[in-house]
C-alpha positions in Angstrom: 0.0 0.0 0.0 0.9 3.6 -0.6 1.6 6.1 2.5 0.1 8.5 4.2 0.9 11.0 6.2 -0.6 11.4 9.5 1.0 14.2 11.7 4.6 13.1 12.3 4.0 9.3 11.1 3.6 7.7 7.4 1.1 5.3 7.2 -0.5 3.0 5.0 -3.6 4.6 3.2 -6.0 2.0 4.9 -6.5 1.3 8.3 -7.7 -1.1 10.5 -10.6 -0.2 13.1 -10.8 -2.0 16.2 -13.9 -1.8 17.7 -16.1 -4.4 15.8 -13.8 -7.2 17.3 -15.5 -6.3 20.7 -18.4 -3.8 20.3 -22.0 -2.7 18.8 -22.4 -5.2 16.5 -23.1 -8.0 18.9 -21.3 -10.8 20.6 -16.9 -10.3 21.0 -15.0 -12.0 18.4 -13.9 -15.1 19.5 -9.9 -14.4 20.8 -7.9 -16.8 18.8 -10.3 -15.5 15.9 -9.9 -11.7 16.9 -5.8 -12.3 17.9 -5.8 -13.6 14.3 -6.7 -11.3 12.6 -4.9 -8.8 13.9 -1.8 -10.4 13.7 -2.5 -10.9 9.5 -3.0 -6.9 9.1 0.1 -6.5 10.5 1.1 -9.4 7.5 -1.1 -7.4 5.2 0.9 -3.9 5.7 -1.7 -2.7 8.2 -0.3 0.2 10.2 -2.8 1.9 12.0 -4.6 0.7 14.5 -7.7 2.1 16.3 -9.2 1.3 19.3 -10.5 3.0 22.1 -11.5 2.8 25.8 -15.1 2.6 25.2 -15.1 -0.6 23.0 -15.7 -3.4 25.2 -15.3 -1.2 27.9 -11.7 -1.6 27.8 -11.9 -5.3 26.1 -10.6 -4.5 22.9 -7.7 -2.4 24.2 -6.6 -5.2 26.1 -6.8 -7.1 23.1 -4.8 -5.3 21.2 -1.9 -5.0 24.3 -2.3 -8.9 24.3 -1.8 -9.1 20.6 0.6 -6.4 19.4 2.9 -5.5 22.5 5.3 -7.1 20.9 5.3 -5.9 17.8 4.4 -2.0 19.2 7.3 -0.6 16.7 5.8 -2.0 13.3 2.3 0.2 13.8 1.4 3.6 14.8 -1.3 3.4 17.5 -4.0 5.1 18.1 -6.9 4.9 20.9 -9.4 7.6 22.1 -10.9 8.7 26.0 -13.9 11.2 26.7 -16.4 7.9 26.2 -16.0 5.0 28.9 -18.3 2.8 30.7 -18.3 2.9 34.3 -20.1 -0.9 36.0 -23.2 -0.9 36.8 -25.1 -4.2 37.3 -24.4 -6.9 35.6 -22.6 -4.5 32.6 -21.6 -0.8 32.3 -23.0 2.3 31.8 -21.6 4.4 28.9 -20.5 8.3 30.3 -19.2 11.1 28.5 -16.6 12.9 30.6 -14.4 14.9 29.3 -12.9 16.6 32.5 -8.8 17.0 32.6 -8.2 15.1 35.4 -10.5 11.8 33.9 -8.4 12.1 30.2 -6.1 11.6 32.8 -6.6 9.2 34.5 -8.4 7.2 30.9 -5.0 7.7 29.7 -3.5 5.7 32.8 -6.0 3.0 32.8 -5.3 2.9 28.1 -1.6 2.6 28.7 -2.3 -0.6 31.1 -4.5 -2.1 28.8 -2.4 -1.4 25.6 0.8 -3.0 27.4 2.5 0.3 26.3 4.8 3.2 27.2 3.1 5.6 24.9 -0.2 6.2 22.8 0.9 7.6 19.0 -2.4 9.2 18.4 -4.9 10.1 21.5 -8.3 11.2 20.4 -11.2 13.0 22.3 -13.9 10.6 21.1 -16.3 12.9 21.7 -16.2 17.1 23.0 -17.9 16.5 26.4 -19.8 20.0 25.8 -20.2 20.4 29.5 -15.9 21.5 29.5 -14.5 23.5 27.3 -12.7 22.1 24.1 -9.7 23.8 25.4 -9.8 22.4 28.9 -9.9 19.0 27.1 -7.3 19.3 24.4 -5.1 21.5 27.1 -5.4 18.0 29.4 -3.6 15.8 26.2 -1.6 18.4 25.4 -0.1 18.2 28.9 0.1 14.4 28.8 2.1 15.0 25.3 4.4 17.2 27.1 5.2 13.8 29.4 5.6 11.5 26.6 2.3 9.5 27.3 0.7 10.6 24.2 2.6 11.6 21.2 -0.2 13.3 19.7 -4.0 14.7 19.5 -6.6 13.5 17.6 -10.6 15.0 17.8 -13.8 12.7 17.1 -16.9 13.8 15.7 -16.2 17.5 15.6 -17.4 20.6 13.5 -14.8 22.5 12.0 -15.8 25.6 14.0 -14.7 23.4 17.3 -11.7 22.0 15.0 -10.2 25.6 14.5 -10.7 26.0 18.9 -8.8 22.8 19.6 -6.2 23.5 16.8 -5.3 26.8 17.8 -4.2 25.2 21.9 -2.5 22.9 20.6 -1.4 21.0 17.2 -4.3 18.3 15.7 -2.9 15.5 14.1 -6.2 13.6 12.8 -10.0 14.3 13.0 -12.3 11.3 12.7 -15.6 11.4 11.7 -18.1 9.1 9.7 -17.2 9.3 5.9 -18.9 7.0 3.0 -20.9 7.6 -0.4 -23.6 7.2 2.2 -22.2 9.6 5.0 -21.6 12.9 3.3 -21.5 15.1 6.5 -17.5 16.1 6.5 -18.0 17.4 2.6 -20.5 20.4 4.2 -16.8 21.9 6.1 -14.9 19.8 8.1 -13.2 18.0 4.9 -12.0 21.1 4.0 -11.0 22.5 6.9 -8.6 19.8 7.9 -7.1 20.3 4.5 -6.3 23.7 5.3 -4.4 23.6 8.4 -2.8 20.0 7.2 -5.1 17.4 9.1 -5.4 14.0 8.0 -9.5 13.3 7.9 -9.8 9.6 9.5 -12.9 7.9 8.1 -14.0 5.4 10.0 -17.4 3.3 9.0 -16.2 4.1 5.5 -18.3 0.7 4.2 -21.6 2.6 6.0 -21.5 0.0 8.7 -21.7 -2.9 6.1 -24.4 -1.6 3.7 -21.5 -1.2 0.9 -20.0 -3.9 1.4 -23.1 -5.3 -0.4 -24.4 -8.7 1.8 -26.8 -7.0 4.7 -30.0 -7.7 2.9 -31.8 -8.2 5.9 -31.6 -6.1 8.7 -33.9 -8.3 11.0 -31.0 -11.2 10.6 -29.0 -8.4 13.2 -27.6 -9.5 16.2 -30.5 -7.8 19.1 -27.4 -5.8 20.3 -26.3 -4.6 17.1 -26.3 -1.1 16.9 -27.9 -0.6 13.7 -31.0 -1.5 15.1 -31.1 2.0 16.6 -30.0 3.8 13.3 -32.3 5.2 11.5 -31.4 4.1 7.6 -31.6 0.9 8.8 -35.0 1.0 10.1 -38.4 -1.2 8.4 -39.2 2.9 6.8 -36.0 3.4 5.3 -34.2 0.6 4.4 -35.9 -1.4 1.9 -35.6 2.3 -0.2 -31.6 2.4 0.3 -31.4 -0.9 -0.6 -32.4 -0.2 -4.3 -29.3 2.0 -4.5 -27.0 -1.2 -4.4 -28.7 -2.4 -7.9 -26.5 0.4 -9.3 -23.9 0.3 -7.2 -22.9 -3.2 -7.6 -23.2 -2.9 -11.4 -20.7 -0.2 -11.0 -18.2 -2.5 -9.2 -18.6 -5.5 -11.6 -18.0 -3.0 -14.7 -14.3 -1.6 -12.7 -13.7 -5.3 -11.7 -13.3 -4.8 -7.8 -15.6 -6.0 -4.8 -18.4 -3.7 -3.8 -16.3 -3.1 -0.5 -12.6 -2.4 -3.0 -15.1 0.4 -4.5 -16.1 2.4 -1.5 -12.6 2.2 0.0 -11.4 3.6 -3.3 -13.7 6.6 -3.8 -12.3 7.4 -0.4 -9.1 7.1 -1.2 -10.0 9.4 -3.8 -11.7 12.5 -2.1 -7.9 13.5 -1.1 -4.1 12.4 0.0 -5.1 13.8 3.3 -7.9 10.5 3.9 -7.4 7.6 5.5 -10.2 5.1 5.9 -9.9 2.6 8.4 -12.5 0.2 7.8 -13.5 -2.7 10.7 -14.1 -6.7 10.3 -14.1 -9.5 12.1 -13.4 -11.7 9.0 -10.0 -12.4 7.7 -11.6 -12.6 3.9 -13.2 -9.0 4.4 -9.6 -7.9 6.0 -7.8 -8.9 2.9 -10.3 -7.6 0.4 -10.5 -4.1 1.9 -6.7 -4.0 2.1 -6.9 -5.2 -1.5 -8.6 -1.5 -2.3 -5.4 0.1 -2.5 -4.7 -1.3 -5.5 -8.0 0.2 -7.4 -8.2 3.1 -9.5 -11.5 4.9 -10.1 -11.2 7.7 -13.1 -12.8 10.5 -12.5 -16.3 9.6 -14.5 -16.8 6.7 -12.2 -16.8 9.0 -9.5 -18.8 11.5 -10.5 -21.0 8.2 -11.0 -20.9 7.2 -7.7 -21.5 10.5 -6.2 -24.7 10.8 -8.1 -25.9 7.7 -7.0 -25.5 7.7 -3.2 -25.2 10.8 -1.6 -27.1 13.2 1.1 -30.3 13.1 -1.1 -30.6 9.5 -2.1 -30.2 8.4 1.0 -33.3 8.0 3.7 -32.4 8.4 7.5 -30.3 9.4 9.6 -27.3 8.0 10.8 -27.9 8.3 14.3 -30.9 8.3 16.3 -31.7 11.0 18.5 -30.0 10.1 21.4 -26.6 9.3 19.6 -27.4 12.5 17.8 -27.3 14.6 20.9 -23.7 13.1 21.5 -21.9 14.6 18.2 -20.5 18.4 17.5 -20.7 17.2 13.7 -22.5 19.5 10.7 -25.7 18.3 9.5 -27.4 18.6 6.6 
């Protein structure tokens, strides 16, 4: 894979994201299964990782500091505090709290898990709007001054709240939701991280599976999957999106690539300053997403795709109200 660069680091244009190995879409991987897999992106040329302390509630950072401690210098590493579960019955209850001293002590608790000395990339997963952005980025940007973090990364963020946090202290990476069916960081916060030299991480850059072509049928969803709650994938709106992938699919049989190789491309696409870091928990999907670095689209595809699935063609949201409530993104 080509690089790309991310702050101080060069990476490889794709990605891996963590969190479906042990959150919202149902049951945890397996570990020899999940361990696997991780271990064959590294095979693959994977190096970016991205976890968090909210998936699993600290599961899948351990799984990672079980996995690839020993292999810390081939990857550049990146998890994320604000959003954490505190226990509460017989599981946890999710909080947003984005308070200097608790990025403190989250970044304590993801260095323990992790097995490391040092996190590459620290994001705030989400702006706790009770504090300040610049209490919050001010709280990494003293932990980079110790050498626990190397650098900051914001989640879900509008560029007017970028431009805040960027002008305390350096952003390396903003990560939002980014697809042909997620159009939201095209309205200003694309751009914006262009400007000041940001890379834009895109993470559910397959829209949560609906590129990739297979989810027919949403009622075959794990009860805890998370999509239940979104609204595209609701009984109303679905069955509507679903026509788009007549199109789509065509489109990806005529450039000879897998309906998940297209989407990865067209991101790759939309600028040198992208990375998508699309999640599995198959080792098949791993390899064919990797395998998207290797497709060109010319520009007439792309203006193809763009008129097929975009902001109008789309029905439903991608979060329901609740989850809405939690973002700082631009709408439509």
């Amino acid at each position: 894979m080509n690089r790309r660069k991310l702050g101080p680091f060069e990476v490889a244009e794709i990605g891996l994201g963590c969190m479906n190995l042990s959150h919202g879409y149902g049951p945890p991987t397996p570990e020899a299964e999940a361990q696997a897999l991780l271990r064959r992106a590294l095979e693959l040329g994977v190096t970016l990782f991205d976890t968090a302390a909210l998936y699993g509630y600290g599961a899948n950072e351990a799984l990672l500091g079980r996995t690839l401690a020993p292999h810390r210098h081939e990857f550049v590493l990146a998890s994320k505090c604000v959003l954490h579960g505190v226990p509460e019955g017989d599981g946890f209850r999710r909080i947003v709290d984005g308070r200097p001293e608790t990025i403190r002590w989250s970044c304590e608790q993801s260095l323990k898990r992790l097995r490391t000395e040092v996190i590459d990339l620290f994001y705030l997963h989400r702006w706790d709007k009770k504090v300040p952005i610049e209490d919050s980025v001010g709280a990494v940007a003293d932990l980079v001054r110790e050498g626990k973090v190397r650098t900051l990364g914001l989640s879900e963020v509008s560029a007017a709240t970028l431009r805040r946090a960027h002008a305390v202290h350096p952003v390396t990476a903003l990560q939002t939701e980014y697809s042909l069916w997620t159009r939201n960081p095209e309205i200003a916060v694309l751009e914006a991280c262009r400007e000041l030299g940001i890379a834009f991480v895109a993470f559910s850059p397959l829209g949560r599976g609906f590129l990739g072509g297979a989810l027919r049928d949403v009622s075959s969803l794990d009860t805890k999957d998370m999509r239940r709650s979104m609204p595209r994938f609701e009984p109303a709106n679905y069955p509507a999106n679903l026509r788009l992938l007549d199109g789509y699919q065509a489109i990806a049989r005529r450039v000879g690539c897998s309906d998940a190789q297209l989407a990865l491309a067209w991101l790759l696409a939309r600028g040198e300053h992208v990375i998508p870091i699309p999640g599995t928990t198959k080792l098949a999907h791993l390899e064919d997403n990797v395998g998207a670095a290797a497709v060109t689209l010319d520009a007439g595809t792309r203006a193809e795709l763009d008129a097929l699935i975009n902001a109008r063609t789309v029905l439903g949201g991608r979060y329901d109200a609740s989850a809405q409530a939690g973002v700082d993104t631009e709408e439509f």
